[in-house]
C-alpha positions, 0 to 999 in steps of 0.5 A, a space after each residue: 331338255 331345260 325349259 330355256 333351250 325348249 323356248 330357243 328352239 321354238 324361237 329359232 323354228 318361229 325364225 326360220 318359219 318367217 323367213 322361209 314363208 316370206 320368201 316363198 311369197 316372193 317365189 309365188 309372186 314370181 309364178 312359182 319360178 326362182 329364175 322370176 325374182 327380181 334381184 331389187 326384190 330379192 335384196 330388199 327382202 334381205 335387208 328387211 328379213 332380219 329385223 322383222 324377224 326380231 319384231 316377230 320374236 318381240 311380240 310373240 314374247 309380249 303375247 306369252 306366246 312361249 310360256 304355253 306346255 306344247 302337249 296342251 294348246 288350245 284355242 286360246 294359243 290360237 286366239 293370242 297368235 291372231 292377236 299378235 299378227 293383227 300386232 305385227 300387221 300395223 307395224 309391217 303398214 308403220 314401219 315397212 310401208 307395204 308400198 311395194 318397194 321393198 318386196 311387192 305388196 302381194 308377196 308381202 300379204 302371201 308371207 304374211 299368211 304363211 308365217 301365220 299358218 306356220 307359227 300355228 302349225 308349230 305350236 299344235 304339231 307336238 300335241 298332233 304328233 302325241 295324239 297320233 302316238 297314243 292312237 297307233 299305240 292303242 291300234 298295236 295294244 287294242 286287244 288288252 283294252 277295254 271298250 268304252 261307251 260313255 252316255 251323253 255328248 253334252 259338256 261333261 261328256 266333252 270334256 271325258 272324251 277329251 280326257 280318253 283321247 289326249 290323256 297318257 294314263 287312261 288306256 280305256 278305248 272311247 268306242 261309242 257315244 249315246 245321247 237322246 238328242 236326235 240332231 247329235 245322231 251320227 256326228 262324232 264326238 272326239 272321234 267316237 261315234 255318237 250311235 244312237 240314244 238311250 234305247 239303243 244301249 244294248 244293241 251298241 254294247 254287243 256291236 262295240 264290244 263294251 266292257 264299261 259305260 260311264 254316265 256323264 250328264 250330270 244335271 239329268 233328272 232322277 227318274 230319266 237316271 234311273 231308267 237310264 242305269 236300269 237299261 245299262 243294268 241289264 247289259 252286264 257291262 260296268 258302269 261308272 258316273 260322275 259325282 254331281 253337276 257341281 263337277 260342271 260348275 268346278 270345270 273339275 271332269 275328269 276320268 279319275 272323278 269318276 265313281 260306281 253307282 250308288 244305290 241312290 242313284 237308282 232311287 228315281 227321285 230327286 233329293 228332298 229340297 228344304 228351306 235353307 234359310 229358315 234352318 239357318 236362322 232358327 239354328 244361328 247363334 244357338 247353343 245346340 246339342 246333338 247326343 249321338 253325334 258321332 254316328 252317321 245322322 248325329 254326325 251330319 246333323 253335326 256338319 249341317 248345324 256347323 255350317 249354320 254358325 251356332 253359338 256353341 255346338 255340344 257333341 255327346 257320345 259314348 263311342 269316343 272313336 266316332 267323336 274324335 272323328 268328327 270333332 278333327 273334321 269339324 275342327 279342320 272344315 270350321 276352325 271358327 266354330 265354338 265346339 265341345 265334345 263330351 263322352 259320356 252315356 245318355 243312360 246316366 242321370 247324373 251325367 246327362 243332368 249336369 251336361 244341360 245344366 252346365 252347358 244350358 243348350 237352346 235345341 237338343 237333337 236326340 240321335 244317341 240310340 240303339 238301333 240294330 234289329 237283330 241285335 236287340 232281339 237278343 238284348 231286349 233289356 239293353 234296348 229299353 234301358 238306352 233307347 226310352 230311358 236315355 230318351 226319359 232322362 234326357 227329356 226331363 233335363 230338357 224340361 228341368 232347364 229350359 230347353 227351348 226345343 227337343 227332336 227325337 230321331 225315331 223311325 218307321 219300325 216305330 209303326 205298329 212294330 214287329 220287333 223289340 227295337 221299332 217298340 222301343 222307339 215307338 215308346 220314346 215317341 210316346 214319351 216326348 209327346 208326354 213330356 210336351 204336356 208337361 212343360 213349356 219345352 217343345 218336344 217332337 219326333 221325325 220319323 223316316 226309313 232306312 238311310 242309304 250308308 248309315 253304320 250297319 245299313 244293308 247297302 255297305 254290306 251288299 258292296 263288300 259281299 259283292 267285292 268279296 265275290 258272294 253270295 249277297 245276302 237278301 232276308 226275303 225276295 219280296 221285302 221292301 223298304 223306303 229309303 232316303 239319304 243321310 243328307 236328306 234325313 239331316 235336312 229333314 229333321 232340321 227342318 222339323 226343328 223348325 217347324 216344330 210347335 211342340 207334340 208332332 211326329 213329322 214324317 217324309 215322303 220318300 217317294 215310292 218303296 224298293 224292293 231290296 231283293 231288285 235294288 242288290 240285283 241291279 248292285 251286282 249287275 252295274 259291277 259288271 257281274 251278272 246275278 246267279 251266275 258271277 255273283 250268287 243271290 241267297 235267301 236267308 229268312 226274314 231275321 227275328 223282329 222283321 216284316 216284309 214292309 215298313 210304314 211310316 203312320 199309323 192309321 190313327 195319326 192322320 196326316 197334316 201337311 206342312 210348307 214343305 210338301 214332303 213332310 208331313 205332320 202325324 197328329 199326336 195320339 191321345 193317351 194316359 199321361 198318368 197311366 204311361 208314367 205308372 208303365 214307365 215306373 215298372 219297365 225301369 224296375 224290370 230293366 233294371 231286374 234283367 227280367 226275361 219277359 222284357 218284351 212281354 211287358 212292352 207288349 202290354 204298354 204299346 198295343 201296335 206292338 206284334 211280336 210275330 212277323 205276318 208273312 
């Protein structure tokens, strides 16, 4: 059926539905009797029926009462039908009087309702009819669905609900609803039953049957999410959430935004908050330099930055891979911004002393690293050949030419460190400390934990091992870790940028540590699957290098707070410039030599360095 005979056929009930309804004003009139009506009333309603019936057409047109799609009406056809019948109403007073001498002024009025009530019945009765289908359908297909329990009856729940009870392509059954508001208790929410609060989440799933729970209050606090998805973790039910409470400022909920639980959602804390402003304003109009740009921290580093209008914006890399991927989205999400994309090694001297000195950068972010633990266990040399000496070489080109600032991106395995990687750093931590006393650029290092989702993180590889089906892979039952997001790790070494004056090693407080072994338990189970029985924990053994905790300063830095009260500063330690430079001079040269006792050496050059892992 075309569109132009759908909008005649809504015409022609709109006409028969006006002319039935006002002649049933006068066969009430007449107490409910045809015999009863008067033949001077009866013509009169003749002669006046069609050109209101042609008045009404005419308004409802000018009310776009005919441009609505039937399966989606709403409230707002509602309030544009009462606007026009208050339309109608002035001009049946203008033109017809309502005196009583055409049809009397009580038929008039009964008509007048009736047409209304009928002119809405219209209009909402193919969305009832559907809604009614999809229920009997789903009553005849019930034993092939799953049921759905949806936690939180606010806004975003609304519109969800809404979604399982008006859409054609969700076939999830809406079986119950939880929210902690005692006063929603017992009412319903798009027909489901609004059972009880967060409490009684385990009790609902064996009653309902429930086979998915969808999170939807997007503007809950973390800790109250974190308890709430650690109740939904021990029902072995599967849980979905919404993004963010951005999706409430969009209007954009819906079933298909739906997404799994992601690791930070169990963090119990709220994201780290930093002053925008003063990023933006040191940042603006810069010439910046990200080196590892294309890895996870280099390239949100390089989004953030962008986003912050800097004169020029430098990515170096030496996986081209990574920086054509950023360079095409930046190119795509900041058409404006002036961008150059180098490959190239920050082991090479040459190459490094020509990229500062052509393109003479305000602010350098030193991301390009190696950073795999057990990897660099068994490639100790290639760990101090780019991770201190690309540092090294880097810094004097820095200094060479004026760089105003440089920020290291170090890490926690850089304190009193058990492996070769976390000593690695712990030296390039020395060496921007060093190079600071020695010329007017300021440089500085900002030390966080594990990021959630950055390349090789232990996160990515639970979710595949638990796609896979098993095992998923824990090093140690007891081992701990902090943990913070890429966004939150930017945000962090931006803002230490800031605050830099030179010397300091800026530290985050991540909050309270997880415990791995609890975190892929909590993984599995909000997949749906239940730990060592569906999907098998194994312990492989703490990999070399690796120590059950990780910390974030060393006893002899203390602690200095800054205007952010979640990062903090570590004082710098004391040490032999002149002795460090002569330790440098001979881990170049054995390097270089391939020798074999690489970690001997560092050893002796960085005393918090432990080989052996203290279980």
């Amino acid at each position: 059926m075309t569109v132009a005979t759908k909008v005649a056929a809504i015409m022609l009930l709109d006409v028969v539905a006006t002319m039935v309804s006002f002649f049933l004003g006068l066969w009430f009139r007449a107490d409910f009797s045809f015999a009863n009506i008067r033949q001077v009333h009866l013509g009169g309603y003749l002669s006046a029926i069609g050109p209101w019936c042609a008045i009404t057409i005419l308004v409802f047109v000018c009310f776009r009462l005919y441009s609505s799609i039937w399966a989606f009406v709403s409230t707002s056809e509602v309030f544009r039908i009462t606007g026009a019948y208050i339309v109608l109403a002035v001009i049946g007073v203008v033109l017809f009087h309502f005196d009583g001498t055409i049809m009397p002024r009580s038929s008039m009025v009964v008509g007048f309702l009736f047409s209304y009530v009928c002119s809405v019945g219209i209009r909402f009765s193919y969305r009832l009819w559907i809604t009614a289908m999809k229920k009997l359908s789903h009553a005849a297909h019930a034993s092939g669905l799953k049921n759905v329990m949806l936690i939180g009856a606010g806004d975003a729940g609304r519109a969800l609900a809404m979604e399982f009870t008006n859409s054609d392509f969700v076939r999830d059954h809406l079986a119950c609803v939880i929210d902690d508001n005692p006063v929603k208790l017992n009412k319903r929410l798009c027909g489901a039953p609004i059972v009880g609060n967060r409490y009684y989440i385990p009790d609902a799933v064996k009653q309902y049957k429930i086979s998915k729970i969808i999170f939807a209050i997007p503007s809950c606090p973390a800790k109250t999410r974190k308890e709430i998805l650690d109740i939904c973790s021990t029902t072995g039910c599967e849980v979905q959430m919404l993004p963010g409470i951005y999706q409430m400022v969009n209007g954009d909920v819906s079933v298909s935004k739906l997404r799994n639980v992601d690791p930070q959602d169990l963090l119990g804390r709220d994201p780290i908050k930093v002053n925008m402003d003063e990023i933006m304003d040191y940042v603006s109009g810069k010439v910046v330099l990200v080196t590892g740009g294309g890895g996870s921290i280099g390239s949100e580093l390089c989004r953030q930055i962008a986003r912050a209008h800097p004169k020029e914006l430098i990515i170096f890399d030496i996986y081209e891979n990574n920086a054509y991927d950023i360079q095409m989205e930046l190119q795509r999400t900041c058409p404006d911004l002036n961008l150059q994309v180098l490959i190239g090694s920050v082991r090479n001297t040459n190459r490094v002393d020509y990229l500062i000195g052509t393109y003479r950068p305000d602010l350098i972010f030193h991301a390009a690293a190696h950073k795999h633990v057990p990897l660099m266990e068994d490639s100790p040399n290639e760990a101090i050949k780019n991770n201190v000496f690309g540092t090294y070489k880097l810094a004097k080109a820095a200094a060479k030419y004026g760089v105003k600032r440089f920020v290291l991106i170090s890490t926690d395995k850089a304190v009193n460190p058990t492996n070769i990687m976390g000593a690695s750093k712990r030296l390039c931590e020395m060496v921007v400390q060093m190079m600071n006393r020695e010329s007017d650029t300021e440089f500085v290092a900002v030390r966080f934990g594990n990021v959630l989702g950055s390349n090789g993180s232990v996160i990515p590889l639970f979710k595949k091992q638990i796609a896979a089906g098993g095992p998923v892979t824990v090093t140690h039952p007891d081992i701990i870790r902090y943990f913070m997001t890429i966004p939150e790790a930017v945000s962090l070494v931006l803002q230490a940028g800031y605050y830099a004056r030179g010397g300091e090693i800026f530290i985050l407080d991540m909050g309270e540590p997880v415990k791995i072994d609890t975190m892929a338990r909590n993984m599995i189970r909000l997949s749906g699957y239940e730990p060592d029985v569906d999907i098998r924990i194994e312990y492989t053994g703490l990999r070399p290098g690796e120590k059950l905790y990780e910390e974030l300063l060393m006893k002899e830095e203390g602690m200095q707070e800054t205007a952010n009260k979640l990062i903090h500063i570590g004082k710098p330690i004391e040490m032999d410039d002149e002795k460090f430079q002569e330790q440098l001079d001979r881990l170049d040269k054995a390097c270089k030599m391939e020798v074999t006792n690489m970690k001997d050496i560092v050893a002796e050059i960085v005393p918090t360095y432990k080989r052996k892992v203290e279980v």
